[in-house]
N, CA, C and O of each residue as an XYZ file, in Angstrom:
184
protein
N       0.832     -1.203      0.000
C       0.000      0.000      0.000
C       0.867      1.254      0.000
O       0.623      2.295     -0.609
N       2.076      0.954      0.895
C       3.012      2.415      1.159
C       3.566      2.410     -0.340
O       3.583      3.358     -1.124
N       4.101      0.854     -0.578
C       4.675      1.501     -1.682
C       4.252      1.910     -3.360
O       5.107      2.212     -4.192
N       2.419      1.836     -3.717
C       1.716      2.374     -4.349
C       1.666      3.937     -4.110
O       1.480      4.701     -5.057
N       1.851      4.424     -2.720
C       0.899      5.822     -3.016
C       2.696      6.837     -2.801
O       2.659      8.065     -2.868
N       3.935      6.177     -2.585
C       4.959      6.748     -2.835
C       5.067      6.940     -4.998
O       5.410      7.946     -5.619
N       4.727      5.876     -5.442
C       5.099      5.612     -6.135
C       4.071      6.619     -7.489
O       4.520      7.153     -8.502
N       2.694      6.583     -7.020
C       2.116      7.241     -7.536
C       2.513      8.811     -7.106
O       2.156      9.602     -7.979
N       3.154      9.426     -5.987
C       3.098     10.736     -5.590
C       4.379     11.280     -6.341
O       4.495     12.484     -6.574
N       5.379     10.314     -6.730
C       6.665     10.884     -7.394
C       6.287     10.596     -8.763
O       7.070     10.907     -9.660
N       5.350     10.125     -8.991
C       4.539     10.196    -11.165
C       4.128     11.455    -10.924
O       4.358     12.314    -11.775
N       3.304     11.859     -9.472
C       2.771     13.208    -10.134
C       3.811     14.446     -9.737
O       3.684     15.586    -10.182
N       4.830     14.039     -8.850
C       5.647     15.294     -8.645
C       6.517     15.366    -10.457
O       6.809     16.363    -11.116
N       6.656     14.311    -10.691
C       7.599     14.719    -12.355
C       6.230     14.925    -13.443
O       6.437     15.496    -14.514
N       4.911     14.455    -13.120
C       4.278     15.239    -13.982
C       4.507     16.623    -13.658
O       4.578     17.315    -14.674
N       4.657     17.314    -12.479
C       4.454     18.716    -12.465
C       5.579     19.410    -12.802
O       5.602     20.552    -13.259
N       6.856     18.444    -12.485
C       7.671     19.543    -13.034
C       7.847     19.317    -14.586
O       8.687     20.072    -15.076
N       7.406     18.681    -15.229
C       7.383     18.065    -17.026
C       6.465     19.563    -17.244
O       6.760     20.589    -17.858
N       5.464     19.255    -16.601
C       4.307     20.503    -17.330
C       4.122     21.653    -16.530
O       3.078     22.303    -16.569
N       5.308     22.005    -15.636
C       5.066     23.272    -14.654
C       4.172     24.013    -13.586
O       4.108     24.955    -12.796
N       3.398     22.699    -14.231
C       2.039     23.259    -13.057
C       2.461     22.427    -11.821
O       2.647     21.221    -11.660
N       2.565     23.759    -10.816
C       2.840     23.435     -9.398
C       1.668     23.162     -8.559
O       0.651     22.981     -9.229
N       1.524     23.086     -7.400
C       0.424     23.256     -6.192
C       1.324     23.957     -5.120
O       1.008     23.597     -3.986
N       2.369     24.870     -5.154
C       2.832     25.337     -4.723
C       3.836     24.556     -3.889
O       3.860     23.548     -4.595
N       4.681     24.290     -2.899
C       5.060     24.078     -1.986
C       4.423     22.636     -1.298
O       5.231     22.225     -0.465
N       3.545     21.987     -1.368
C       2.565     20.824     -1.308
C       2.903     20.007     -1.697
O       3.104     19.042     -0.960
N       3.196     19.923     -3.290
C       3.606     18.671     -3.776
C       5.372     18.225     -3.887
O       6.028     17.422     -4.550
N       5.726     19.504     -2.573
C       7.309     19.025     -2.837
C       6.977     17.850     -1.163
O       7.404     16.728     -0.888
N       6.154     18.696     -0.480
C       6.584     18.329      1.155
C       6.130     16.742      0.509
O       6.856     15.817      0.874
N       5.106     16.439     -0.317
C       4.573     15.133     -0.339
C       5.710     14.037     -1.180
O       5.834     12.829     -0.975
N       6.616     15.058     -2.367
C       7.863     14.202     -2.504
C       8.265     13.620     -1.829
O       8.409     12.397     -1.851
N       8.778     14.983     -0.418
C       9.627     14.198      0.321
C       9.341     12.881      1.443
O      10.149     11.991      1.708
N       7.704     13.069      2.108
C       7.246     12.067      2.240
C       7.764     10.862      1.973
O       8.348      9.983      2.607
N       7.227     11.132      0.337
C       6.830      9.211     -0.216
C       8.597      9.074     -0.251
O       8.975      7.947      0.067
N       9.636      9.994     -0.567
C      10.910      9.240     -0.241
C      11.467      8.869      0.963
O      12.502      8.208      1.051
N      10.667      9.363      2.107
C      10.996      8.957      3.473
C      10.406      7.421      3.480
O      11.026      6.432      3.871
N       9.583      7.437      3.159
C       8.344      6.313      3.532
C       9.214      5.110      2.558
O       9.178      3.968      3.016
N       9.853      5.280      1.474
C      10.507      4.195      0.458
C      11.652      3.904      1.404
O      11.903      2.770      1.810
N      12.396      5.090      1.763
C      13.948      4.629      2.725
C      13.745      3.454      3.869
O      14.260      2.357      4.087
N      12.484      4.452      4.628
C      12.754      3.363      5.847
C      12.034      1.815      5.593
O      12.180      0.877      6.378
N      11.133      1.748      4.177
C      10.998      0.454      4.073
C      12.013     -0.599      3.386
O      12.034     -1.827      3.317
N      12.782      0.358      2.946
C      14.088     -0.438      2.312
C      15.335     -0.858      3.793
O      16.157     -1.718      4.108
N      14.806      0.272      4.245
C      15.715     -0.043      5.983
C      15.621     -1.184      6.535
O      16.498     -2.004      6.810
N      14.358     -1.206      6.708
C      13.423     -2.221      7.270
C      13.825     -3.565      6.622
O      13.869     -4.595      7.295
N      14.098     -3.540      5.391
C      13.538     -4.707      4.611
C      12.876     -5.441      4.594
O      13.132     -6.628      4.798
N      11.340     -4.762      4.235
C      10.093     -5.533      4.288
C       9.944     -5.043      2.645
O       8.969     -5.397      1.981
């Protein structure tokens, strides 16, 4: 599940920077999220 909605949130962070349309400041904090959320499951190794 974590690693669907990381995976979908970094398709739409490079859709936005491909086509410039931002949401301001929002869709970076949620980048960094879904790459937190990928690290520590790779930490983990689950």
């Amino acid at each position: 599940m974590l690693w669907t909605i990381a995976i979908i949130l970094i398709i739409l962070w490079l859709l936005g920077i491909v086509t410039s349309v931002t949401m301001g400041g929002f869709i970076h904090i949620l980048i960094v999220v879904a790459i937190i959320v990928v690290l520590i499951r790779i930490i983990k190794g689950r």
